[in-house]
N, C-alpha and C positions, 0 to 999 in steps of 0.2 A: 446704122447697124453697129459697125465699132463702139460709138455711145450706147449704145443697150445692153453692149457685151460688155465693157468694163464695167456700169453699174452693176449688172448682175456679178460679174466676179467679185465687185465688193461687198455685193452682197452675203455671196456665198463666202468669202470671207471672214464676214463678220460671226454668221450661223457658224463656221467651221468654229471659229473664236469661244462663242459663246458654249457650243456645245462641248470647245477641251477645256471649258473655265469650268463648265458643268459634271464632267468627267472626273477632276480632278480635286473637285467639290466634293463628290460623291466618294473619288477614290481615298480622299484624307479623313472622311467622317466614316467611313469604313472601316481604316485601318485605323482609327481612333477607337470605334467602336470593338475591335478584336482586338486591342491592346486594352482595352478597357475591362472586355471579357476575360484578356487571359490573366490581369493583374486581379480579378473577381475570384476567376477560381484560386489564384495562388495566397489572396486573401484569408487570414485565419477569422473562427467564427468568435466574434465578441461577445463577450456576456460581461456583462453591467449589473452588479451586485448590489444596490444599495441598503445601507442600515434604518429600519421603520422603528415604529413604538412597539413595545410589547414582545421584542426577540425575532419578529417578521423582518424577511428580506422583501426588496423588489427588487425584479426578475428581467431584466430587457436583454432579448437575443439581438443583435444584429448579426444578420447575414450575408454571405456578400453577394450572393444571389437570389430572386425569389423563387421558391421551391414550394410545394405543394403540401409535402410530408417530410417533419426531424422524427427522427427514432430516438429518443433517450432514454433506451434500454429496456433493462428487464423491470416488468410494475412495480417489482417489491412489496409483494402484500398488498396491494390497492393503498402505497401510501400517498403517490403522484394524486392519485383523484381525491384524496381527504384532506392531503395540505398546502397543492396548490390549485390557483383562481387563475385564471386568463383573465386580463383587463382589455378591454375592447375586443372589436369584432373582425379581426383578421384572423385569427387562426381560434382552436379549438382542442382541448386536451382529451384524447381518446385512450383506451385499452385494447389493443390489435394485438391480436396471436398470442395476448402476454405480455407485452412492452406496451409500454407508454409511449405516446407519438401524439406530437402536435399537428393537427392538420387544419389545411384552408380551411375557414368555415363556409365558404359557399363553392357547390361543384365546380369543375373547371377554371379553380384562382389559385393563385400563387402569393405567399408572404414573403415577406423580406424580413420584417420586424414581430417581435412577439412582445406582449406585457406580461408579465403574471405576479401575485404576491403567494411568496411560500411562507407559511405558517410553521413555525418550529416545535412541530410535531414528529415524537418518537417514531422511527420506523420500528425499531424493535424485532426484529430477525437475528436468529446465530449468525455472528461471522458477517456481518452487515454494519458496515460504517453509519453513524448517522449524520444526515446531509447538514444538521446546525444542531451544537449541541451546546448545552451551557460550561462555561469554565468562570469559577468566582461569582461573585456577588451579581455582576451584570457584562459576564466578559461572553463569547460565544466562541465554538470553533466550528470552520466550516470546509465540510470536506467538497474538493470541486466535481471530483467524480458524478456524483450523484447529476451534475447541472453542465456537464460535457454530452455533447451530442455525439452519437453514435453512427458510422455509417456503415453499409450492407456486409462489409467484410467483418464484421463485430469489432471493427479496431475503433478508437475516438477521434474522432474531429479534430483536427488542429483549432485551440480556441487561446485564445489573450482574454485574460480578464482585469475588469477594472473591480474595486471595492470602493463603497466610501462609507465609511463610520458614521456613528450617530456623533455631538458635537462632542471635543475636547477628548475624542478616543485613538486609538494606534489599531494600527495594520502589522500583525505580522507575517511574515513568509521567507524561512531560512532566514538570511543575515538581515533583510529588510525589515528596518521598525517603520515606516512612515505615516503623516498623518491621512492620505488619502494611493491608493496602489491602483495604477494606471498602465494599461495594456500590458498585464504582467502574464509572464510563461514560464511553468517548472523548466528549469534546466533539463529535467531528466525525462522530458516527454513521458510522464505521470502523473496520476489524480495525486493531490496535496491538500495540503492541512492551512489555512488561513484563520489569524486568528484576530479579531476583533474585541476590542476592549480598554483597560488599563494598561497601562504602558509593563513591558516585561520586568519580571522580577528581577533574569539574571541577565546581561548583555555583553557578550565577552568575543572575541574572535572565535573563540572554539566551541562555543556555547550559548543559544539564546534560549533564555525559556520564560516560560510562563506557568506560576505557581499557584493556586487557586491561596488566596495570603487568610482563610480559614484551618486553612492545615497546620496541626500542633506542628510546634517548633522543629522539634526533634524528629519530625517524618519527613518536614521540609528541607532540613539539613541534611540528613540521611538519602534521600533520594537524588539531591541536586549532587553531594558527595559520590552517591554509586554512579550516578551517571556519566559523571568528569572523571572517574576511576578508570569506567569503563572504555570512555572514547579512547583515554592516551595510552592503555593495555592495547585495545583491540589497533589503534594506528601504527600501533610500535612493534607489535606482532604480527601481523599483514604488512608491512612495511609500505603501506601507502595511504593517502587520505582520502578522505570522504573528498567529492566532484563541490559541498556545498554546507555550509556553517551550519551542522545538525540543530534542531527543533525539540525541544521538550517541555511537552504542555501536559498537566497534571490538575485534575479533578478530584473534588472531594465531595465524598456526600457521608456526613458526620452520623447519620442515623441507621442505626442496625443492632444486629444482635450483640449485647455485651459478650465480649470475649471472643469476637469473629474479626479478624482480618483478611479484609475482600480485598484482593486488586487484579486488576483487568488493564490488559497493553493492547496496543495498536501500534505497528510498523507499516510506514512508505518511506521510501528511500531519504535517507537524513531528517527523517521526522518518527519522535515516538510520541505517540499518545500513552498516558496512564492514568487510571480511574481508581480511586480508593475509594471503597465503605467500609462502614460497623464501627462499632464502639472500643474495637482494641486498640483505634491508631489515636487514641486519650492519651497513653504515657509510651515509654519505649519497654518492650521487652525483645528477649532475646528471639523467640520466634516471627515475632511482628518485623523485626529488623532480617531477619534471613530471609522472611517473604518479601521486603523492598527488594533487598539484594537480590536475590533469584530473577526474580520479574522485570527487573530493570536490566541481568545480564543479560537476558532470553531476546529482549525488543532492542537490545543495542547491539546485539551479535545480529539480529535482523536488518540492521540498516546497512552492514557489512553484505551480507550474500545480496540483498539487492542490486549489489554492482554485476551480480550475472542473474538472468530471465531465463525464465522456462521458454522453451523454443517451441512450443506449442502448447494448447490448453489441458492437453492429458498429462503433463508430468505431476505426479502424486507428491501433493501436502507433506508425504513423512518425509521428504528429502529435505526440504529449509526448515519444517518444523522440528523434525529430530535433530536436523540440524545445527539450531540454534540453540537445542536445548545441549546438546555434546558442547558445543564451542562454549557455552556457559558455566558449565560444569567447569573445564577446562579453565575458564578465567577465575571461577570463582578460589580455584586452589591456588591458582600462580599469582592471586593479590594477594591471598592471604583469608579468604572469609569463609573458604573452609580448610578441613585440613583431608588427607588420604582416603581416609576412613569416614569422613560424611560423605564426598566423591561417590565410595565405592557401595554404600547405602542408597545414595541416591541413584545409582545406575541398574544397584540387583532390584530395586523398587518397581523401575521402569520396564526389565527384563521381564519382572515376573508379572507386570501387569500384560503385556504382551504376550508372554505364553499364553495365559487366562483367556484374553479376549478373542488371541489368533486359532486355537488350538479345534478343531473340527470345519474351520473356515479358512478364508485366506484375506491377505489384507487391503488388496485392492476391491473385493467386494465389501469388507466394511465400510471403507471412504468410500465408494460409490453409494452406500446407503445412508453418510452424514455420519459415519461414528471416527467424532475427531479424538475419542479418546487415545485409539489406535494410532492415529498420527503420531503424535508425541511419544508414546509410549513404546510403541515398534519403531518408529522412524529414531529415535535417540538408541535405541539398541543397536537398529544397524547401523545407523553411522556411528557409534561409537568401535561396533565391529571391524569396519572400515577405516577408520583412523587407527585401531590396534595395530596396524601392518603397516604405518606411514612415519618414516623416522622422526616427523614434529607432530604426531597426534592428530586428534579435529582440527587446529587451527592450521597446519601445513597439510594436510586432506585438502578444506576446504579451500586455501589459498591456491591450489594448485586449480581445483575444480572451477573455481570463477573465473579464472585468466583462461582456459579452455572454454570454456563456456562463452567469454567475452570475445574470444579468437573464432567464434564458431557461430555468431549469431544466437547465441540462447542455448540450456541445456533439455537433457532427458533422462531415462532411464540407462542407456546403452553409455551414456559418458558417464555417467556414478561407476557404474559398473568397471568400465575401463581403467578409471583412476584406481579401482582396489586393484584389478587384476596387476597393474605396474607396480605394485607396489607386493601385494600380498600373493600374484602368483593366478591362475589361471582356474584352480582346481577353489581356490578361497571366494573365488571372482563368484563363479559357477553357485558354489553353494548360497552365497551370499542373494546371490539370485531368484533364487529357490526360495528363499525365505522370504525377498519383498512380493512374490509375484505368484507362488503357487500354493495350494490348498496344505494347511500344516495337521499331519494326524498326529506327531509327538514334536511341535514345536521347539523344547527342550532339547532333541538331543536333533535338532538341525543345528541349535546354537553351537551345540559340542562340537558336532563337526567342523563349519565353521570355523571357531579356536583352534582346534587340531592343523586344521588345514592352510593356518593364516602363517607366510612363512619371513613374518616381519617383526619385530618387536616385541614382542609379550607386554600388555601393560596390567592384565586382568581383569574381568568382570567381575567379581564378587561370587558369590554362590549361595544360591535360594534369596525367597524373598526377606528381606531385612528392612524394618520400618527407615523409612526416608530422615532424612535430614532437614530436607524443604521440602514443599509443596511438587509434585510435577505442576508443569503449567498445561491447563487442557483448555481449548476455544480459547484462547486468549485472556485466560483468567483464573486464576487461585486462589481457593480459601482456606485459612487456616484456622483449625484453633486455639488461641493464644491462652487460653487460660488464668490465671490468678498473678504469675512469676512474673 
């Protein structure tokens, strides 16, 4: 009996053994597994870029978990379904509610991996980036937004991207020239501009750019000039620098109408895009040259206010747009490219395009209906109104307004507002209000009031409409016509 008892105890022994080997089996592939999990979700989504024949990318998402359905956004005019291809049979590109969304292709599966090649095809929308677009002979830029996935909260995806060029080409991205860009991420937690092709025109600590080298001499000289005018004005007047070695990529399309100078800007934070056509940018004249200059102040005062974010998706356009057209004006007199009096031309221009447009309506219902003319046009009136009552103008308005904004998680309407009233008083604030927000039956004489009511500075608006100096800039583009001179 004793012999029966301690085999069995070693039995039980052993089973005890085997089942805490097994236990602890279990317990370490467990907790292997939920570190695994939670190192998944902390994972950002990769996207793998690569450069094809013919201007086409391929597309591979890695994810860090498999999921069913990516949301990447709004369709954009049905261009997702015209320009890009799913390669293989895990997922599937659909139109839901209006967004584009990759889903499993068979019910009840989940992807990890996606293929697709995107076709560098125009989307062609106002106010819509395009996802690859050409720069130079065989250069492209490509903006990432468009290929960041989207989640339920409409914010983006944490994603790392890689590039790799076609052979013997360059990667840019801010101060990175290299030949292939691997798990790279904007600083600024936003969509960015990558640019693919011949190595950069300019390369400099405070400047890298990319020139499309079709561009007459003297447009290319001129604009690389406004640009590097503009950075060390706008850094030395803000008294702080950009987070990231600005971007300026410049396009040219040499064909158009004689005697029309086209240019069109694009701003994300320390990147400007600029687009030239028509036949006037052949020689230099004096108009063709005020249109660089303008349009270059406009997108380089833009990568300035990027340092502060609307704090939600209702703050109206005319606040950075007019914005940046006020702090342009403002730079353009204090380097010297205009003088008082084009200033005060170019702002009664802007005043009186806004009476026009606001006058039996009001201006949040125009921008509700797509009328960016209003932005510009009203939004540089008032913030120019706004900076009349601030001892440094637009650029000490604005500097005060992005460090509130930056202290504050994002701006609105009710902080614009506040910075006037500190400044111009209570009763300036109010009226001021009135003007961005409620229906105008004599637009004009809100403006009077207004000035009446501003009890800071006097700098002047002008009086009545007076033909412009430069272009306004409206959608991100101005044309001028250059004529014969």
């Amino acid at each position: 009996m004793g012999a029966f008892a301690n085999h069995f105890q070693k039995r039980q022994a052993r089973a005890c053994a085997v089942a805490l080997g097994a236990f602890a089996l279990f317990t370490a592939v467990g907790a292997a597994a939920i570190a695994r999990g939670a190192n998944d979700h902390d994972r950002a989504i990769e996207i793998d870029l690569e450069e094809r024949r013919n201007g086409a990318l391929r597309v591979v998402y890695d994810l860090p978990r498999p999921v069913s359905r990516l949301d990447l956004g709004p369709d954009l005019g049905g261009y997702r379904t015209r320009a890009w291809r799913v390669i293989g049979g895990e997922a599937e590109l659909i139109v839901e509610d209006g967004r584009d969304v990759l889903r499993a292709a068979a019910p009840l599966t989940r992807f990890r991996t996606a293929t697709l090649e995107v076709a560098p095809l125009r989307i062609e929308r106002p106010r819509t980036y395009e996802a690859i677009s050409p720069l130079g002979p065989d250069g492209a830029l490509i903006y990432t937004g468009h290929f960041q996935p989207v989640s339920a909260d409409g914010a983006r995806h944490r994603t790392s991207i890689s590039v790799t060029p076609g052979n013997r080409r360059h990667v840019v991205a801010f101060s990175e020239v290299v030949p292939h860009l691997s798990g790279w991420r904007s600083r600024f937690d936003n969509p960015a501009f990558i640019y693919v092709g011949a190595p950069p025109t300019i390369q400099r600590e405070d400047l890298v750019a990319v020139i499309d080298p079709s561009i007459p001499d003297w447009a290319a000289n001129e604009i690389s000039a406004a640009a590097s005018a503009m950075l060390d004005y706008l850094g030395g007047r803000f008294g702080w620098a950009l987070d990231a070695t600005p971007n300026l990529f410049v396009a040219y399309e040499p064909n158009g109408e004689p005697g029309r100078a086209m240019f069109s800007g694009d701003a994300l934070p320390a990147q400007i895009r600029v687009g030239l056509a028509g036949g006037a940018w052949d020689r230099p004249s004096y108009f063709a040259t005020n249109v660089l200059r303008t349009g270059v102040a406009h997108e380089t005062a833009h990568i300035w206010q990027t340092a502060a974010r609307p704090a939600d998706a209702h703050a109206p356009d005319w606040i950075h747009e007019g914005g940046a057209n006020a702090i342009a004006a403002k730079a353009m007199v204090e380097i010297g490219w205009w003088d008082d009096g084009a200033a005060a031309r170019d702002l009664a221009t802007a005043r009186s395009s806004c009476i026009e447009l606001i006058a039996g309506t009001s201006l949040p219902r125009i921008e509700a209906a797509g009328g960016v003319d209003a932005s510009y046009a009203c939004g540089q009136t008032i913030n120019e109104l706004a900076a009349r009552a601030h001892p440094d103008g637009a650029i000490g308005f604005w500097n005060e307004f992005i460090q509130r904004a930056r202290a504050s998680g994002g701006y609105g309407l009710d902080m614009f507002f506040a910075v006037a009233a500190d400044h111009g008083g209570e009763r300036f604030a109010l009226e001021l209000r009135r003007l961005a927000t409620l229906p105008q039956g004599r637009p004009a004489e809100t403006i009077a009031r207004i000035e009446a009511a501003a009890t800071g500075p006097a700098t002047g608006l002008g009086a009545g409409p007076v033909a412009a100096s430069g272009p306004i800039i409206v959608d991100g583009a101005a044309i001028a016509n250059v004529g014969d001179d």
